[in-house]
C-alpha positions as CSV (number, residue, x, y, z in Angstrom):
1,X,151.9,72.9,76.0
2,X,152.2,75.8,73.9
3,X,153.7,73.2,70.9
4,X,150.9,71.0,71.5
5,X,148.5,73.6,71.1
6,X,150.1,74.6,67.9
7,X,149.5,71.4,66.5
8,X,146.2,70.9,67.8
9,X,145.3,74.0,66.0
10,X,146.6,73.0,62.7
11,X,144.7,69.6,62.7
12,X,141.8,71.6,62.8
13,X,142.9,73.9,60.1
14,X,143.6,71.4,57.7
15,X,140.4,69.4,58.7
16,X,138.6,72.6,57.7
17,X,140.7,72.9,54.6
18,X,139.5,69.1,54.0
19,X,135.6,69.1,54.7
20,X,135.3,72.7,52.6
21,X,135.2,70.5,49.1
22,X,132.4,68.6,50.5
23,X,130.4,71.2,52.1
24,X,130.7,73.1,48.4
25,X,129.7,69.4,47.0
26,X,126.4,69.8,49.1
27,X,125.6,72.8,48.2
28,X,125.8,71.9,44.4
29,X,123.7,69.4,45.0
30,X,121.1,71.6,47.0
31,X,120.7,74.0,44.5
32,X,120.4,71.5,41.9
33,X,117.5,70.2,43.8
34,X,115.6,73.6,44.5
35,X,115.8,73.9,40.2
36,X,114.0,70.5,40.2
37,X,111.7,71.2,42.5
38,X,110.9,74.7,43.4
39,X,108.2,73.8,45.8
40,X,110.0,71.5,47.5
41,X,112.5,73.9,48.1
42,X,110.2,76.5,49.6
43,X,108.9,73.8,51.9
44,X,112.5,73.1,53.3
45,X,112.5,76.8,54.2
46,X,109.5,77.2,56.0
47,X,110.2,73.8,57.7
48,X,113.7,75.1,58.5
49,X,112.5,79.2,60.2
50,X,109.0,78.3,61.7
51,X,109.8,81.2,63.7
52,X,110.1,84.0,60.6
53,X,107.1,82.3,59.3
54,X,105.1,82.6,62.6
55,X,106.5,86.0,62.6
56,X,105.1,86.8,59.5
57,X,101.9,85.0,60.0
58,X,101.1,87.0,63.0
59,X,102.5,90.7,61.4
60,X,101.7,90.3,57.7
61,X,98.4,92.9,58.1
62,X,100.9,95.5,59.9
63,X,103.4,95.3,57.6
64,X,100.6,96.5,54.9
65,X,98.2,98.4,56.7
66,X,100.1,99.8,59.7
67,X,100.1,98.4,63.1
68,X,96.9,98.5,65.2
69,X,95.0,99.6,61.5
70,X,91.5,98.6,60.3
71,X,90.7,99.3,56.6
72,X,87.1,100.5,56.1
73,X,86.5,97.0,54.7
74,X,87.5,95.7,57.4
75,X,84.9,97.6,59.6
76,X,81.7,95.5,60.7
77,X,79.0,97.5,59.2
78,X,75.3,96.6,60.0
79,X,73.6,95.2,57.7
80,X,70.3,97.7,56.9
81,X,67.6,95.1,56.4
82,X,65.6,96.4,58.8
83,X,63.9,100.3,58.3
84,X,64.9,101.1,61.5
85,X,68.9,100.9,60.9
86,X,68.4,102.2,57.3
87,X,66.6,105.0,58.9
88,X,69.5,105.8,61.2
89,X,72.1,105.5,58.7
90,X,70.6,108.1,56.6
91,X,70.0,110.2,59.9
92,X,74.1,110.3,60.6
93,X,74.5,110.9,57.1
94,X,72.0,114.1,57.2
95,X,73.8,115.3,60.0
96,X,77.0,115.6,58.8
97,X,76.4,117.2,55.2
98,X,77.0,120.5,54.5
99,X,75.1,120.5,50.9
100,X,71.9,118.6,49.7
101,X,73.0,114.9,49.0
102,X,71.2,112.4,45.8
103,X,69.7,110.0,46.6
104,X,71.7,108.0,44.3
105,X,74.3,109.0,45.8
106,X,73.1,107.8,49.4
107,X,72.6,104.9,48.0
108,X,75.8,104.1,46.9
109,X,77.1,104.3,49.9
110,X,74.6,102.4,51.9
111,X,75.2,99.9,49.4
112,X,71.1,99.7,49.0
113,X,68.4,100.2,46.4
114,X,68.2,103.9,45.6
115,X,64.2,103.0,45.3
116,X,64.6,101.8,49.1
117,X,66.4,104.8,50.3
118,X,64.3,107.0,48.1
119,X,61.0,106.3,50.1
120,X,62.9,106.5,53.5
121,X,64.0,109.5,53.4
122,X,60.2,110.6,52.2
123,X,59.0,108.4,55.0
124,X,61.6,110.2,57.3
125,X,60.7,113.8,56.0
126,X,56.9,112.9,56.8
127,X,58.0,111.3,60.5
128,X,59.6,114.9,61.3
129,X,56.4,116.8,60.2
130,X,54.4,114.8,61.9
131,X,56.3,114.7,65.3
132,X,56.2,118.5,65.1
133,X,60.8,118.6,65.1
134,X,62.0,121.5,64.7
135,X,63.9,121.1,62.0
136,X,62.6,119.2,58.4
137,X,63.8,117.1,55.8
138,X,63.4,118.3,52.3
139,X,64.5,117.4,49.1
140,X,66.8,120.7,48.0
141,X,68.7,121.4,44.3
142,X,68.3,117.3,43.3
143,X,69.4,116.0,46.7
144,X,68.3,116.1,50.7
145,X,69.5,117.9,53.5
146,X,67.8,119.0,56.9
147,X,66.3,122.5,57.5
148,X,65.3,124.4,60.5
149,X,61.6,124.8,60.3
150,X,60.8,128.4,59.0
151,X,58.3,129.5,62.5
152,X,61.9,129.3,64.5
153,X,64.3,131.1,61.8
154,X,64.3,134.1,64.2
155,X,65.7,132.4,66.8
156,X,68.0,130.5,64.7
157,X,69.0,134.0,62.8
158,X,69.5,135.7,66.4
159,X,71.6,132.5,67.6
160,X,73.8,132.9,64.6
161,X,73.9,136.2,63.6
162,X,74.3,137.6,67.2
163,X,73.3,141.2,66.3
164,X,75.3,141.0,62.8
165,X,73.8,141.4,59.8
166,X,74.8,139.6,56.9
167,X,72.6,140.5,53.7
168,X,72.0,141.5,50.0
169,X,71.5,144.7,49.3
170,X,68.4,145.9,47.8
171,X,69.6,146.4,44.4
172,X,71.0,142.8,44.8
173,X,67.9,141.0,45.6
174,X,66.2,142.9,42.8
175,X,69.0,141.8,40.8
176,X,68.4,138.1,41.9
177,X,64.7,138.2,41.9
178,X,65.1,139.1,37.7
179,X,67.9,136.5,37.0
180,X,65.8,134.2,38.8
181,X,62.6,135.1,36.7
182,X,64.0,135.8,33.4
183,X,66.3,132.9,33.0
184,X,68.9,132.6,31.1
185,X,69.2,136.1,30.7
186,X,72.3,138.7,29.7
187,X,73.3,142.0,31.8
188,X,71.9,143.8,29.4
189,X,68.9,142.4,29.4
190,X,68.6,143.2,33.9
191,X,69.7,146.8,33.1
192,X,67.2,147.4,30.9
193,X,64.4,145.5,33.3
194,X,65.9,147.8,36.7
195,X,66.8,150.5,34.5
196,X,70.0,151.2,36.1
197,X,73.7,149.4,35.5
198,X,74.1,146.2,36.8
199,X,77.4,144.9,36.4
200,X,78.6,145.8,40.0
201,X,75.7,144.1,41.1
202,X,76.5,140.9,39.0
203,X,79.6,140.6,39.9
204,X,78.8,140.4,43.7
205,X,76.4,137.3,42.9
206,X,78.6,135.3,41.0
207,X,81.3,135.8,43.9
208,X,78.4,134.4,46.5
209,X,78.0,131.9,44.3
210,X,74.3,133.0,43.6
211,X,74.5,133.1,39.7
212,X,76.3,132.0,36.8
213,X,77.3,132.1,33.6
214,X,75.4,129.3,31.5
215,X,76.6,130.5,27.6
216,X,76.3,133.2,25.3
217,X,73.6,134.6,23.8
218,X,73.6,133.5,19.9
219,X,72.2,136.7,18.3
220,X,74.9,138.8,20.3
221,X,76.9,136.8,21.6
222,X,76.8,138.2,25.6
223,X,77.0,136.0,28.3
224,X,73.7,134.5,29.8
225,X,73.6,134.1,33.3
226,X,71.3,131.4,35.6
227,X,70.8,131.0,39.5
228,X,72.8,128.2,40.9
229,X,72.3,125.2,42.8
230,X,73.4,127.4,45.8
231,X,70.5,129.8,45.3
232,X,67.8,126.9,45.5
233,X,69.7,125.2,48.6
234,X,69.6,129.0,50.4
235,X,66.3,129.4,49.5
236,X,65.3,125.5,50.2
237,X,64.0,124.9,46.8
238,X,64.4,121.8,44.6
239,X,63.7,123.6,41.7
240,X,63.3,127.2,39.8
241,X,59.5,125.9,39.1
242,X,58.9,126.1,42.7
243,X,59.8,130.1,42.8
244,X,55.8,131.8,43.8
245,X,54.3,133.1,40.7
246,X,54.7,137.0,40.2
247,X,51.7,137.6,39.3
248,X,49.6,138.6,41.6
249,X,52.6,141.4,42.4
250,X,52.9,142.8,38.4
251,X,50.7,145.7,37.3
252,X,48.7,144.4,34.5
253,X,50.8,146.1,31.6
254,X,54.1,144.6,32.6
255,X,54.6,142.6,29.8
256,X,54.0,145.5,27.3
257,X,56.7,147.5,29.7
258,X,59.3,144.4,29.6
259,X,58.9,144.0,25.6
260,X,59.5,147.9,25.1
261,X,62.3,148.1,27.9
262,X,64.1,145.0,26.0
């Protein structure tokens, strides 16, 4: 048994030994075929794994994007051609923003007419007036954000303050009041106007962010300094032209004491 075996095992050696030629042969000739015919080749393959192809049919967006992922252009987003859903998109916008936004900017991402948005978010601004809201829609430092309306401010300053006081000095918001006024305008210049030394003063602004420097004067070359974006948004202005006239609040002779002082 054991000799038969032996032999039995050898046969099938030395067929092995005899059909390896032929299988090399074959493969000559395959590879010869997939230079001729480089499609043809890839169809064998997908004929010959339907499986890996399946496979990668059915994962080919995980194996990009993640598994269980959604690009954003991939979301369904509704479509905005009615007022009512453009108006609600630029309401969840509004909420969400923590600085006036442009209207070209909204519009970019709404993907609509910045004319279109432009006169919704006046129409929207008009709606909340109207409906008596507690809180407006204005148009702040080039862009739109919502405000508390200014009858409830000491309830919204008592809800957020809770007994703290956060506020300029006075020599600060004289400080301001003459930056905003006079601008551009050098230190100098708001010493001479206060008639006390402002740089302390200055330098606490342009840490809140409430002035700037905006060049150098060309006769002396000291820096000029501007209210910011910032100071219109705190103040919910859209621009310096919109400051009240000082006027009424100025003796008569002030411009006489301003010339002399400077």
């Amino acid at each position: 048994m054991l000799a038969d075996d032996g032999r039995a095992a050898d046969e099938e050696l030395d067929e092995d030994r005899g059909d390896q030629p032929a299988e090399d042969a074959a493969e000559r000739e395959e590879a010869k075929r997939e230079e001729a015919d480089p499609g043809a080749a890839a169809g064998g393959a997908a004929v010959a794994v339907p499986e890996q192809a399946a496979r990668r049919g059915r994962g080919g967006e995980s194996a990009v994007g993640g598994a269980g992922t959604r690009t954003a252009e991939e979301v369904e987003l509704p479509g905005l051609t009615e007022d009512s859903e453009l108006a609600a998109a630029l309401e969840a916008i509004m909420l969400v923003v923590d600085e006036p936004v442009a209207e070209m900017q909204l519009a970019q991402i709404l993907e609509q007419p910045t004319e279109r948005v432009g006169v919704m978010l006046e129409d929207l601004s008009a709606r909340y007036t109207a409906a008596g809201h507690g809180f407006d829609l204005r148009r702040v430092a080039g862009g739109w954000r919502l405000y508390t309306r200014p009858e409830y401010a000491p309830y919204v300053e008592r809800f957020v303050l809770d007994g703290q006081s956060v506020r300029l000095t006075q020599a600060a918001l004289e400080t301001l009041a003459v930056v905003a006024y006079k601008q551009p305008v050098t230190r100098s210049r708001i010493s001479a106007i206060r008639g006390v030394n402002c740089d302390g003063v200055m330098r606490t602004l342009v840490t809140r962010g409430l002035i700037e420097e905006c060049g150098t004067e060309s006769e002396t070359g000291a820096h000029l300094y501007r209210t910011t974006a910032l100071f219109l948004e705190k103040l919910g202005l859209n621009s310096v032209d919109q400051l009240p006239p000082l006027a009424p609040f100025l003796p008569d002779d002030v411009e006489e004491v301003l010339d002399a002082s400077g």
